[in-house]
Every structure is written in C-alpha cells, then in structure tokens.
N, C-alpha and C positions, 0 to 999 in steps of 0.2 A: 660324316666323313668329308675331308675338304679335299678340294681339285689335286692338291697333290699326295696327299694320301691312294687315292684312285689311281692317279697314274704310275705310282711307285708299282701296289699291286700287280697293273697292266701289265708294266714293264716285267715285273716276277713271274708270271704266269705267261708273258712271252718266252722268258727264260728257260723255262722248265719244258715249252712246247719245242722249241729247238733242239735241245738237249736230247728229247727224244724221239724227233725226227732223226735226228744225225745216227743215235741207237739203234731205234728200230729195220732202218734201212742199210744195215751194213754195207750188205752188197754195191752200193750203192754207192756210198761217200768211203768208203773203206779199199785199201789196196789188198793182196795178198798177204803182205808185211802186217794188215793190221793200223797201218798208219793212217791217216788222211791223206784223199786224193784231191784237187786242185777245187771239184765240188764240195768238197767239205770244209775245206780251210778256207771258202765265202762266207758257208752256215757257220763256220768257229769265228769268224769275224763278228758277226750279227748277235751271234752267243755273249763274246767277251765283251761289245758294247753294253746289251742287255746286262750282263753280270754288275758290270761297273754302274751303270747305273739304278739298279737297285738294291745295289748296297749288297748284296747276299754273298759274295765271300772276299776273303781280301784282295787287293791288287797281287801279293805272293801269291794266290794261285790262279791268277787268272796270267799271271805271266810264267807259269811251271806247266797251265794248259796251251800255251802259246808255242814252249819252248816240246812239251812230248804229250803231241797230239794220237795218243793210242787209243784204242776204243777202250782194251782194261784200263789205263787213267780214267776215259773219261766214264766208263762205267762205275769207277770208284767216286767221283765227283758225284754224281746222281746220287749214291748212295749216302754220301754226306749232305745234301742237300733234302732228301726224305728225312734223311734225321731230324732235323732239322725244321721243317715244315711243324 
C-alpha cells in the first residue's frame, strides 16, 4: 500500500468518526429544530473537507449536506455510506 493509498483511508475513517460524533451527541451539536447548532456546523466543516477529500460521495451531496444540515439527512448520509463500506 503506497503513502497515498494510507492517507485516503485515514482521511475516510476520519470521515466516518465525525459523522458519528456529530450523531451520537445530539444533544450536543443539535438544536430543538433538529438542525445544527454553530458547534456543529465547525464538525460539518471538517466532515465535508474530509468527504471531499476522500472521494466517498459527490460534491452534490456534500453541498445538499451544506445546504440542509438535519440530523435525519445526516443520519440518512451514514446509512449510504455503510452501504457502501
């Protein structure tokens, strides 16, 4: 496996551990609405970096996650990314 092979991984298993930070801790990064709160939409910055750079879904949904930051989106994005795995 060569250097950039590794860091693609990295970068995908960075992706997948945000995604479920930001999940896990509703409370948290989450408003009453459900939406993201100003903590969250740091962690969906770092996320949609991480997305784009390891390639795992198109620039369409990483700008459809940019545009409606809900926890059901983003718990449906997870779900297509298991698939996928």
């Amino acid at each position: 496996m060569d250097a950039k092979e590794k860091h693609r991984l990295h970068v995908k298993r960075y992706a997948y551990d945000l995604l479920d930070k930001l999940l896990s801790n509703r409370e948290q990064y989450f408003d009453r609405f459900n939406r993201l709160n100003s903590d969250g939409m740091r962690v969906l910055r770092r996320l949609n970096r991480a997305l784009m750079a390891s390639s795992l879904v198109s620039p369409r949904i990483v700008k459809r996650i940019w545009k409606n930051p809900t926890y059901e989106y983003l718990n449906r994005i997870r779900d297509c990314l298991e698939n996928k795995r």
